[in-house]
TITORDO-148168 format. One record per residue: residue in one letter; x, y, z of N, C-alpha, C in turn. Coordinates in steps of 0.05 Angstrom, whole numbers, m for minus. Each point is the difference from the previous one (the first is absolute). Layout:
 residuo   n_px   n_py   n_pz  ca_px  ca_py  ca_pz   c_px   c_py   c_pz
       A      X      Y      Z      X      Y      Z      X      Y      Z
...
***
This chain:
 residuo   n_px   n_py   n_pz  ca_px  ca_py  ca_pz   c_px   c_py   c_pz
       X     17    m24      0    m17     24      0     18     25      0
       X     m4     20    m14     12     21    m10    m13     23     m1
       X     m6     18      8    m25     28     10     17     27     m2
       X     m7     20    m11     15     29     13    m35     19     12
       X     13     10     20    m31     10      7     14     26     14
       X    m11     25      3      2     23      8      0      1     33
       X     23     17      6      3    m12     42    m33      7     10
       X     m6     33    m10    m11     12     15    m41    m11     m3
       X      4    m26    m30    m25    m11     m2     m2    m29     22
       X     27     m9      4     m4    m24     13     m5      6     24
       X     19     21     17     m7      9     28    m19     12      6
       X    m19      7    m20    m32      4     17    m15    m26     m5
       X      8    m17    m15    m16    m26     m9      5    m22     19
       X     22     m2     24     12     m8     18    m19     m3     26
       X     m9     24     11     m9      9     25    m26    m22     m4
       X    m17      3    m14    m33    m14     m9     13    m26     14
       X     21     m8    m25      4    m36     12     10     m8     27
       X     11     20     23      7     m5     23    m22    m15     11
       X    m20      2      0    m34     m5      5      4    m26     m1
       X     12    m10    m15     m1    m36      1     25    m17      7
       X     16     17      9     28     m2     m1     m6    m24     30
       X     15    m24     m2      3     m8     43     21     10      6
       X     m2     m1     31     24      1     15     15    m18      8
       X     m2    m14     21     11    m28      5    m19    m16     m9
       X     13    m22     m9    m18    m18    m15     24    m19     m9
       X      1    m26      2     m1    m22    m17      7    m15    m25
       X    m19     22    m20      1      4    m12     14     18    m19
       X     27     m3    m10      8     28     m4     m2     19    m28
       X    m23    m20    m17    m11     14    m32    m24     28      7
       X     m3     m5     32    m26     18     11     11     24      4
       X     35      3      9      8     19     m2     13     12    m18
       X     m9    m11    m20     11     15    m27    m27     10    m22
       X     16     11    m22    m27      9    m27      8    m16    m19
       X    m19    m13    m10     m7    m15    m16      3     21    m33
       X     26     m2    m12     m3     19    m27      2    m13    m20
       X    m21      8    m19    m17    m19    m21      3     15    m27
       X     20      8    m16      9      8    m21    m15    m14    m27
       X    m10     25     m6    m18     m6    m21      9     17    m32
       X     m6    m14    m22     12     21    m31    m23      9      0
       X    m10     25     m8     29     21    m11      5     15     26
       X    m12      9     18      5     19     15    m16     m1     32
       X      6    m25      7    m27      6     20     12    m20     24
       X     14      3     23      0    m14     21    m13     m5     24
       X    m12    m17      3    m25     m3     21     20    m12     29
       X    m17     15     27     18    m15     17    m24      1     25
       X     12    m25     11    m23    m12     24     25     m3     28
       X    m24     m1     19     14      0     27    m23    m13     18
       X     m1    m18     12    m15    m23     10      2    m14     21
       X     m8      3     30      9    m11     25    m13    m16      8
       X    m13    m15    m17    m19    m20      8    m26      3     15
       X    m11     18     m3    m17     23     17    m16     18    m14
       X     23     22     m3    m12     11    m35     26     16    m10
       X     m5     16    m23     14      1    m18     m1     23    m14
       X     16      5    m18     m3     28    m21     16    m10    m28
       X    m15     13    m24      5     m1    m24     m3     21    m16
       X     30      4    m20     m5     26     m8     18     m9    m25
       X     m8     25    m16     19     m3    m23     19     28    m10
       X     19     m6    m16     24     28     m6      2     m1    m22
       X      0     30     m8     15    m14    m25     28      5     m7
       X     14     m6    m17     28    m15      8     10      1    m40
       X     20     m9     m4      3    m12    m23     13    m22      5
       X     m7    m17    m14      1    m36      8     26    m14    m28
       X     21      5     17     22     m6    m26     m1    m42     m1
       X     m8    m12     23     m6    m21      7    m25    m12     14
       X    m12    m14     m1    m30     m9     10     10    m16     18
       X     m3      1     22      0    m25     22     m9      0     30
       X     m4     m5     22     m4      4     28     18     m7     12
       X     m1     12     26     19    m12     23    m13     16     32
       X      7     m8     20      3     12     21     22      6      9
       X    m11     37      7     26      7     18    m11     19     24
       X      9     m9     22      0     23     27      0     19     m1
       X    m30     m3      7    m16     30      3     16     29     10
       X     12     m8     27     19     26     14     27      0    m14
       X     11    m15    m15     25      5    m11    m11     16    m17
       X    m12    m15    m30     m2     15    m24    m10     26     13
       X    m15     13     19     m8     22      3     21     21      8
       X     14    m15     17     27     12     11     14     17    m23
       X      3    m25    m14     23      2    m29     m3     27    m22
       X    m29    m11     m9    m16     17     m7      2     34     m3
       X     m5      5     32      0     28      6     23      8      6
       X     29    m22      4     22      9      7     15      9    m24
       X    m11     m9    m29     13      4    m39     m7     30      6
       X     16     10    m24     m8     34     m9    m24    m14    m22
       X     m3     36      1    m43      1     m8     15     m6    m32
       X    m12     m6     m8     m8    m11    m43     m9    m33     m1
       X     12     m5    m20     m7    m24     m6     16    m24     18
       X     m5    m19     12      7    m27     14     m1    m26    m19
       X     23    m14     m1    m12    m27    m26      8    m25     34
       X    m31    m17      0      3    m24     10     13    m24    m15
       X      5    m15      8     m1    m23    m21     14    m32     25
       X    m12    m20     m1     m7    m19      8     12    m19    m16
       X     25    m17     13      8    m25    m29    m11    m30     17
       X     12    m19    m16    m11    m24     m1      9    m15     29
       X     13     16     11     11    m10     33    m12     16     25
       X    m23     11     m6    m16     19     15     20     23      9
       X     13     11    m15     22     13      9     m5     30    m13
       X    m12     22     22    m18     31    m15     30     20      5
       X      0     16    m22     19     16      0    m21     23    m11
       X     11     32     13    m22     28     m2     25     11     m4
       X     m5     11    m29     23     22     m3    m11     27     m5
       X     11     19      9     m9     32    m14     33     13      1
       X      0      4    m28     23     19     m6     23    m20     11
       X     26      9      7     24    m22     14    m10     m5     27
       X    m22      0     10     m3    m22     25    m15    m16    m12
       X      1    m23     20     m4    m22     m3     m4    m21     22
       X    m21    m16     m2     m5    m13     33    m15    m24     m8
       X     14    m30     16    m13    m26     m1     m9     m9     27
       X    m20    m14    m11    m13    m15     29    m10    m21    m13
       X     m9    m27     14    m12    m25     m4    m38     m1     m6
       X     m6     m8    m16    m35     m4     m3     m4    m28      8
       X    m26      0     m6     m6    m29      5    m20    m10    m24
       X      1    m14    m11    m19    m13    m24    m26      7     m2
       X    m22      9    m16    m23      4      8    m18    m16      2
       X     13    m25     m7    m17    m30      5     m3      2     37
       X     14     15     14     m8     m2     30    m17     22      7
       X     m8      8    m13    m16     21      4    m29    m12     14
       X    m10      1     22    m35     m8      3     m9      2    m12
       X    m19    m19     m9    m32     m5    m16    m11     28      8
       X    m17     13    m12    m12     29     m6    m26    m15      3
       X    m17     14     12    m38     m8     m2      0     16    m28
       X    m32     m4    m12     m6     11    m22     m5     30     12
       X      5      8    m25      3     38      1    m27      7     m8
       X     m9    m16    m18    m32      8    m16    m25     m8      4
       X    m13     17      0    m30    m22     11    m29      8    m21
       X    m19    m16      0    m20     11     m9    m12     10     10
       X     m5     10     28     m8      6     20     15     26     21
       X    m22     17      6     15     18      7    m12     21      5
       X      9     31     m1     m8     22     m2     24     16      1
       X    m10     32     m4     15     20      6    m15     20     24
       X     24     20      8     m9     23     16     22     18      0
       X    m17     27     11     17     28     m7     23    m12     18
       X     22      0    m12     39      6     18    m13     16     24
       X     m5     16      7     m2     18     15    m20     m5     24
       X    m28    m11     m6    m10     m4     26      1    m35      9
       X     23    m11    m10     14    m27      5     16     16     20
       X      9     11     m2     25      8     10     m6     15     32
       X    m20     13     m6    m13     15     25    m12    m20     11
       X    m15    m19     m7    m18    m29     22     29    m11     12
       X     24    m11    m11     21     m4     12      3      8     19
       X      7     20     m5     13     24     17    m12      4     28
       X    m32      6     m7    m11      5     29      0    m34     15
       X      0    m23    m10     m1    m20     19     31    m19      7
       X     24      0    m17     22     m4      5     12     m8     30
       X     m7     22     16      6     11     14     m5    m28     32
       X    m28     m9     m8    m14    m20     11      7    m22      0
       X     15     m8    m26      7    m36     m5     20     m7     25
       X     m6    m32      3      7    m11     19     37    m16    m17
       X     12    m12     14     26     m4     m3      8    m27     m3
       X      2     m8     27     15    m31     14    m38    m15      4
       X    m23     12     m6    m16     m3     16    m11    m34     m7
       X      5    m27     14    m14    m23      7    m12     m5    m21
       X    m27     21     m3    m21     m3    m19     12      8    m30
       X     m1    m18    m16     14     20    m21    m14     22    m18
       X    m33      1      4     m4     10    m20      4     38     22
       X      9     m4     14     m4     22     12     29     17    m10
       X     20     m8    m10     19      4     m9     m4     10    m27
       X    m13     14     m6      0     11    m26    m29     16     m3
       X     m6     19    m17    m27     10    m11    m21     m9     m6
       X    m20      1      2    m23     m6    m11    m13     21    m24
       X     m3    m13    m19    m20     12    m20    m24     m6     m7
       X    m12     10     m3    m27     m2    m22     m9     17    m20
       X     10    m19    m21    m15     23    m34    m22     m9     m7
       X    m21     22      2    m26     m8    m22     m5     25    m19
       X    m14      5     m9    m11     16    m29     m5     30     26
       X     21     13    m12     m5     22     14     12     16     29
       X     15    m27     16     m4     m2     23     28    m14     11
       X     17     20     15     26    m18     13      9      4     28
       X    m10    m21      8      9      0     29     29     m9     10
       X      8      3     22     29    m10     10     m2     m4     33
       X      4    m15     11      4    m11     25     32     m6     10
       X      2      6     27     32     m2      9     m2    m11     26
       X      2    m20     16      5      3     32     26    m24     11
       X      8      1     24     24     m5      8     m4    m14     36
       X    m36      1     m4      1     m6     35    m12     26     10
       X      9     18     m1      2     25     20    m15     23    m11
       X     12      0    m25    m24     14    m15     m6     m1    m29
       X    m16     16     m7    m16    m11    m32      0     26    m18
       X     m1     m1    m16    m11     20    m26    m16     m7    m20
       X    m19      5     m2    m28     m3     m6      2     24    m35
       X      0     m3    m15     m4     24    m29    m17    m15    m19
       X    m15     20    m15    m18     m6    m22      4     24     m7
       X     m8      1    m36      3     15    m11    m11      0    m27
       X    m20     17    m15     m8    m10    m26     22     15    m14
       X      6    m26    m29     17     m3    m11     m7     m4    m32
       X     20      9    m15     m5     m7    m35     m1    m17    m13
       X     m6    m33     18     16    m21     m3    m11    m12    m29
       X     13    m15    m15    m10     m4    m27      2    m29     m1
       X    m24    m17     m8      9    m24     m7      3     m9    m19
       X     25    m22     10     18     m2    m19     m1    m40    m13
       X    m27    m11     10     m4    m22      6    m12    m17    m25
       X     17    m13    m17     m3     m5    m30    m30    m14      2
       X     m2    m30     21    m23     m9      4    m27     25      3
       X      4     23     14    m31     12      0     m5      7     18
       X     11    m21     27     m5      5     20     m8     25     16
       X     m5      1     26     m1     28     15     30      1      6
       X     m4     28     10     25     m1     10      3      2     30
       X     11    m18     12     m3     m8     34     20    m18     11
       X     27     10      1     21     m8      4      0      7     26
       X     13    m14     17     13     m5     35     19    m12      6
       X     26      6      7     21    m14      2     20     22     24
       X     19    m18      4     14      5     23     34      7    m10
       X     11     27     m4     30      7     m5     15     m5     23
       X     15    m14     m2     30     m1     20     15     27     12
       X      5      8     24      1     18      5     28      9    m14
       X     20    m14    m10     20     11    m12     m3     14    m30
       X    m20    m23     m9     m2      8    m29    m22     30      5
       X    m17     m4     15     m8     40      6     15     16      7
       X     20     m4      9     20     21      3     14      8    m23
       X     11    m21    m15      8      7    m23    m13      9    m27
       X    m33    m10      4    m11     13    m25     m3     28     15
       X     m7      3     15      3     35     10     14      9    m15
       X     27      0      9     25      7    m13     m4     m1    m24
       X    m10    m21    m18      9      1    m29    m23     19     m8
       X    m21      5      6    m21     10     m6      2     40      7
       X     18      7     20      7     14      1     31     16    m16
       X      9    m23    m27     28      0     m8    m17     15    m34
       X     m6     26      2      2     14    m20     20     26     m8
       X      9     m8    m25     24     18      0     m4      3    m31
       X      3     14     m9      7     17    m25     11    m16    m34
       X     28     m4     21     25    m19    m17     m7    m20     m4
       X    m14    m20     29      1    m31     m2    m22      0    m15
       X    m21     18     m5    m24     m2    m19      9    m10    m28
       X     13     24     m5     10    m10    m22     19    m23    m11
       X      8      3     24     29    m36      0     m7    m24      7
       X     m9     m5     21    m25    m20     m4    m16     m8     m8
       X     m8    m21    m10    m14    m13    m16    m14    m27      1
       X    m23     m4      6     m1    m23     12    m21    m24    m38
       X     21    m22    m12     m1    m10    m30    m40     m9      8
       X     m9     m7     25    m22    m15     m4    m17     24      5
       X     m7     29     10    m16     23     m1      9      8    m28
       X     23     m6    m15     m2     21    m31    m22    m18    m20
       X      8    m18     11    m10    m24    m21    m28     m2     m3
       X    m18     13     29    m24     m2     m1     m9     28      1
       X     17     18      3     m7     21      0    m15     20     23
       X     m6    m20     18     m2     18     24     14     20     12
       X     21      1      0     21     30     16    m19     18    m24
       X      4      7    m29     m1     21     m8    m40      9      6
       X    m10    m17      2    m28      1      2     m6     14     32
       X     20     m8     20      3     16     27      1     28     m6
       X     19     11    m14     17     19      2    m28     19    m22
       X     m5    m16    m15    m18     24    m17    m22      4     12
       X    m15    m12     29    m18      3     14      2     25     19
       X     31      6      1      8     14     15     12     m5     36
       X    m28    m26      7      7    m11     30     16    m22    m10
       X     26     m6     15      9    m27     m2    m18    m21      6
       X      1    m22    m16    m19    m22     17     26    m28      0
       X     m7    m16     24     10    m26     10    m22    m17    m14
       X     12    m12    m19     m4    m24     m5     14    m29     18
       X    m25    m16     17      7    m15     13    m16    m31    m21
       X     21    m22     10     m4    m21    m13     m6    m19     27
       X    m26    m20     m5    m12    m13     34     16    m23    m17
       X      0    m16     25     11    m32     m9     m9     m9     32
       X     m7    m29      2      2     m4     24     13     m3     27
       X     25     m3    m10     24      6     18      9     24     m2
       X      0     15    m24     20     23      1     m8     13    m11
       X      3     28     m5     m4     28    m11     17     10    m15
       X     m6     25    m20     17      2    m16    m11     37     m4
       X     21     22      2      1     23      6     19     11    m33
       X    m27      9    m16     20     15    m24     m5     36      9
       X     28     m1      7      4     35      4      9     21    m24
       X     m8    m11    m27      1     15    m15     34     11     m8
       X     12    m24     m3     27     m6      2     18    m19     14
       X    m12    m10     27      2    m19     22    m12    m19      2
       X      4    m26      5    m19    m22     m2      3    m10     27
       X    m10      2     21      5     m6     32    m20    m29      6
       X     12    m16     m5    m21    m32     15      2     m7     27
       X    m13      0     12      1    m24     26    m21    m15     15
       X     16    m19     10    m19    m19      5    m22      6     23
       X    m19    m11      1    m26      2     22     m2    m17     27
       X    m12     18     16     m2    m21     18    m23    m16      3
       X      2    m27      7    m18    m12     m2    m24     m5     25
       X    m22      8     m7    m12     m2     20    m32     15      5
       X    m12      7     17    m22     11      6      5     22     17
       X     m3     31     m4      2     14     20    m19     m3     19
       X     10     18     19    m19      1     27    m26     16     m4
       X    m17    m12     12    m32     18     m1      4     31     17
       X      8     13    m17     15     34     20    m22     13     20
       X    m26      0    m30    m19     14     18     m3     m8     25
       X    m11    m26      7    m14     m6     27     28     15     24
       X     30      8    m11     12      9     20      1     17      9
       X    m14     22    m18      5     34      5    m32     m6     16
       X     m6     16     18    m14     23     10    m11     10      1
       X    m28      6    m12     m7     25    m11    m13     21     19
       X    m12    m11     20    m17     17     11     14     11     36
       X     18     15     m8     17      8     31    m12     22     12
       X     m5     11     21     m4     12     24     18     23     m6
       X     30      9     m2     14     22     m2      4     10    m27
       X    m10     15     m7     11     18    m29     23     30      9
       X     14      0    m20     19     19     m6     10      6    m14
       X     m7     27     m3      2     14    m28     31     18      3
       X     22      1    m17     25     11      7     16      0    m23
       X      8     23     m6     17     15    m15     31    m25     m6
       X     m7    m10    m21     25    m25    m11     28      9      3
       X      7     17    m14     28     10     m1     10     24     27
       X    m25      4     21     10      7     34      8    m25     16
       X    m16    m13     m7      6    m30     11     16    m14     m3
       X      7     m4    m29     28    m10    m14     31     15     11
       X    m14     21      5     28     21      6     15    m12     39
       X    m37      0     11     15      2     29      7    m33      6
       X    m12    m19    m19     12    m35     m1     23      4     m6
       X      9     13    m23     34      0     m7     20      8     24
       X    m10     27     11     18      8     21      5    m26     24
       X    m36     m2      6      6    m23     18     22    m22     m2
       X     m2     m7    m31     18    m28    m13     34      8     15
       X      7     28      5     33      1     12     m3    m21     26
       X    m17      1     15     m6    m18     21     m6    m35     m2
       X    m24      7    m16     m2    m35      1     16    m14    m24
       X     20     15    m17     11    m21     m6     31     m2      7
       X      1     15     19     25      0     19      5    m24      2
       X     29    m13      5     m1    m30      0     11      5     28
       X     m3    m13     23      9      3     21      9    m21     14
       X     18     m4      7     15    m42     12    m17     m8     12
       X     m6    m19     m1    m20    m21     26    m22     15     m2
       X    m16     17    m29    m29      8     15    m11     m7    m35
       X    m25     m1     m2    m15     m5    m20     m9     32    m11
       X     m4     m1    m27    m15     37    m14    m24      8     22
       X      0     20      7    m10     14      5    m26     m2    m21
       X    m33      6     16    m13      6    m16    m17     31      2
       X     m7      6    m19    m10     24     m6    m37      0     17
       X      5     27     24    m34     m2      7    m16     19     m7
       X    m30     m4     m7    m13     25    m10    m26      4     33
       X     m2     14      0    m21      8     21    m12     19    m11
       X    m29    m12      7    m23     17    m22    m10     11     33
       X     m7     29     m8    m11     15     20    m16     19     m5
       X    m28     m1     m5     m8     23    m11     m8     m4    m21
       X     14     34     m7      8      4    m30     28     12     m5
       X     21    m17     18     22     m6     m1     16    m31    m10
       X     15     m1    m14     22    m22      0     20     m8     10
       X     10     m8     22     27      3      8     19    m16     m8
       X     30     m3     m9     15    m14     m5     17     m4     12
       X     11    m21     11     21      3     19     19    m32     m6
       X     25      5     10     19    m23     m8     21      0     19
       X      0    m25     18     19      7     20     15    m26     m3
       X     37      1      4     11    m15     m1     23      2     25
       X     23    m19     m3     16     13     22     29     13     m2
       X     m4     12    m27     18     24     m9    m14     29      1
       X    m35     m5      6     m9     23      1    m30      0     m8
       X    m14     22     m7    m28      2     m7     m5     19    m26
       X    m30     m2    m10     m1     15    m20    m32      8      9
       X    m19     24      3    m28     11     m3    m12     24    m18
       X    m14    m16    m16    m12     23    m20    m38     m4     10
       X    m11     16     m8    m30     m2      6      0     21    m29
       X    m36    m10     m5     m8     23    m23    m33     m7     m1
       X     m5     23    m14    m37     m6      3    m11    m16    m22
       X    m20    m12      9    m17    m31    m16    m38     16      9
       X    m12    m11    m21    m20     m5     m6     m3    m28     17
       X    m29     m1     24      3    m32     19    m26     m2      7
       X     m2    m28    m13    m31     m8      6      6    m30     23
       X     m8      9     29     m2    m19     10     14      0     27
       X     14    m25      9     13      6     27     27      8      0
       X     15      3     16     21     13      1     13    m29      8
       X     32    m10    m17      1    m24     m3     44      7      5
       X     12    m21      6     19      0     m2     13    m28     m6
       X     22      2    m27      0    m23    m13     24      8     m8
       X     22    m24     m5     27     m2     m6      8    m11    m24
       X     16     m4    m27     10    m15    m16     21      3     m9
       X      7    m18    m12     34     m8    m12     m1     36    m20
       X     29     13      8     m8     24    m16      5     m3    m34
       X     11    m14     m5     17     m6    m18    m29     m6    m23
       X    m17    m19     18    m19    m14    m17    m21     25     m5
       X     m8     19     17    m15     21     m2      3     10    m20
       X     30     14     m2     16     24    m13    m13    m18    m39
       X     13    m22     m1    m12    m14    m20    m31      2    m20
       X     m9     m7     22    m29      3     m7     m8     19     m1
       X      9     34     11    m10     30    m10     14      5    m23
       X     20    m10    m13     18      9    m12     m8    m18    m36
       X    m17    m22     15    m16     m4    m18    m31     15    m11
       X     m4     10     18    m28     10     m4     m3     25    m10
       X      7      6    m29     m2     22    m12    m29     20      0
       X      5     12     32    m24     19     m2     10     31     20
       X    m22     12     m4      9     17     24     m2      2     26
       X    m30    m15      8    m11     m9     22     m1    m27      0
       X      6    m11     23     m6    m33      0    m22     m6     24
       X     m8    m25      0    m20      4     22     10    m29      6
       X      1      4     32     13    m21     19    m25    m14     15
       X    m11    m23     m6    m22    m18      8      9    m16     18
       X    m13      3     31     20    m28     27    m32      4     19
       X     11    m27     10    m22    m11     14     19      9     40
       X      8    m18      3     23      1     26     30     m6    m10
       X      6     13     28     35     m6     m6     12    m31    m11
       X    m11    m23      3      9    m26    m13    m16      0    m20
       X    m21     11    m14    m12     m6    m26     18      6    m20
       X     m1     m4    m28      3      5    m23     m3     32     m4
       X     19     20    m24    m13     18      0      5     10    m35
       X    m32      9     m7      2      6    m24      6     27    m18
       X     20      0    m23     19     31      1    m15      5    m25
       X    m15      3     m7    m16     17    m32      3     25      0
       X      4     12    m32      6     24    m12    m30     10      1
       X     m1     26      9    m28     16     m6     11     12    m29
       X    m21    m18    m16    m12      2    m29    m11     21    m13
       X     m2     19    m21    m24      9    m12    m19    m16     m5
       X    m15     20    m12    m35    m16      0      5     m8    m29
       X     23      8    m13      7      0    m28     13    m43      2
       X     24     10     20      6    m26     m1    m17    m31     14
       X     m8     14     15    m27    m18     19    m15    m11    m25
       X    m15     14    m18    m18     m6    m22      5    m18    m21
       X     25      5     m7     18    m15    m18      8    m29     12
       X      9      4     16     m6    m35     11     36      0     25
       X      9     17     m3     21      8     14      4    m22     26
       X     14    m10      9      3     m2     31     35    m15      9
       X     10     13     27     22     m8     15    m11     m8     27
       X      7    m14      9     10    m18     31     21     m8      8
       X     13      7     23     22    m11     13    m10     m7     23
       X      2    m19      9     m4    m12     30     27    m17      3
       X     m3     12     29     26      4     16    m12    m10     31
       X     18    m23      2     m7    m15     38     21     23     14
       X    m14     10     21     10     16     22     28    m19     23
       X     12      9     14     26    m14     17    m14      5     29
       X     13    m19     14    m13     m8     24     13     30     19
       X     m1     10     25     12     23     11     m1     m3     25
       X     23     m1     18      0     m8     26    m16     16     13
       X     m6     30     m3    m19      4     16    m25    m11     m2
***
């Protein structure tokens, strides 16, 4: 295999595939890119951790056709370490990659692309699209929620639901939840006819990273990237003349498939049944509170110098609110010191005092893109519910956020 490709096109075409790149692993074709040299001009390259993955294409001029793998963090290293113009790869019959630009010159070892992992299918008949953009925002506000190490597995990753019109997202971890709906552009994409009423469960790594890739718009890589199976069908340019980007997603039963309109991001699903959410939340609590988001946000942050003080032999500190009135109080005491803010609330009900992880709070306001939020609690050990006060604009439309958040036990 034999390629010359431009530094400054490969090193934005680089960052996308980190997304599939492993770390430790076993396996060591997972830590490399899979480069797939095609005539006349077109090199496609994959990155694949057994989990999920990214696919993209460059274009290049192809003095030789062939594949190989090579390490992901070297070639990147290498890469950005050449002066800016033209770079020629080339790959001989002993897996042996040499990158020259101008009199430097640099070898390292590949590995065959026969070791490369089996790939799930990329294409489906089945499917849909939605705007890039309010994908990106349903993410965003529930991310925050997914569970980790958690026993249960499906709790380890997102919940979705796509129907005609309509996209919800679910997040929880134990402790607390995020609850989003949102009407949406969603288009079906379902060759059979079907409705469209997809439910499935993302891995909390692979949401992290389609965030990221979904948030990877840039100018250059528009133009330098290229993804051979969106030209071919023509979807990127059909996005772009709509004006909104749209995600084309591909269902399969195990796995998913994310065309970003240059990016091809797959990964696998988890298997399983989510949890019945509703019966968990709440609805009908005794304390309402109505309170200014970003005063609140402000005096949790200050508090945070305190509770996330790390202190020897003592556990975080948690953040307390004392409702009084039509006062708030904030207070955070550790044993490097204290922190008290109070501010005024709108309060329907009893005057209540209740403690939580601050960390997890700060989260869940920081998700709730409003100006007022309204704080729903029954007693200090109940559940408590964090909703954005809505227009009557968004209310109507079908709009809605939830965060529920379990309160911390408090020696007094």
């Amino acid at each position: 295999m034999k390629i010359i490709f431009n530094k400054n096109d490969m090193c934005e075409a680089v960052p996308p595939l980190q997304s599939g790149v492993s770390g430790k692993t076993a396996l060591t074709a997972t830590e490399g890119i899979l480069f797939e040299a095609q005539a006349p001009d077109v090199c496609r390259m994959t990155t694949f951790d057994l989990e999920k993955g990214v696919r993209l294409s460059v274009r290049v001029e192809v003095i030789e056709e062939g594949a190989a793998i090579i390490s992901a963090a070297k070639f990147s290293q290498t890469v950005r370490a050449m002066e800016d113009g033209e770079i020629t790869l080339s790959v001989d019959d002993r897996n042996c990659v040499s990158i020259t630009c101008g009199r430097a010159s640099h070898t390292m070892n590949a590995l065959p692309a026969a070791d490369f992992p089996d790939l799930p299918r990329l294409r489906s008949v089945n499917g849909f699209t939605v705007p890039r953009k309010t994908l990106r925002a349903m993410i965003g506000k529930c991310m925050h929620a997914m569970g980790t190490n958690d026993q249960r597995p499906f709790l380890n990753g997102m919940y979705m639901r796509v129907t005609d019109g309509r996209l919800d997202t679910v997040a929880c971890d134990s402790f607390r939840m995020a609850v989003c709906s949102t009407p949406a552009e969603t288009e079906n994409r379902n060759e059979s006819g079907d409705a469209l009423n997809y439910r499935f469960i993302l891995p909390n790594k692979s949401v992290g990273e389609l965030f990221r890739l979904l948030d990877y718009r840039n100018e250059k890589s528009e133009k330098s990237l290229e993804s051979l199976e969106s030209s071919e069908s023509g979807e990127s340019s059909e996005s772009r003349e709509q004006g909104e980007p749209l995600t084309r997603i591909h269902m399969f039963r195990k796995n998913i498939v994310f065309d970003l309109d240059g990016i091809t991001f797959f990964s696998r699903l988890i298997d399983g049944e989510y949890m019945d959410y509703e019966r968990i939340i709440v609805r009908n609590h005794r304390i309402l509170v109505t309170v200014d988001r970003d005063v609140l946000l402000s005096a949790l942050e200050r508090a945070a110098l305190i509770t996330e003080e790390r202190v020897p032999g003592a556990v975080r500190s948690s953040v307390r609110l004392d409702i009084v009135g039509g006062m708030l109080k904030v207070s955070a005491v550790s044993g490097l010191g204290s922190s008290y803010d109070e501010m005024p609330i709108r309060h329907e009900g009893d005057d209540l005092t209740i403690a939580f992880n601050n960390r997890y709070l700060m989260d869940s306001l920081r998700a709730c893109r409003a100006g007022d939020v309204r704080l729903s609690m029954s007693t200090s050990l109940s559940s408590i519910n964090i909703e954005p006060v809505l227009s009557e604009e968004e209310t109507a439309a079908g709009e809605s956020e939830l965060y529920f958040l379990l309160p911390v036990r408090t020696k007094e």
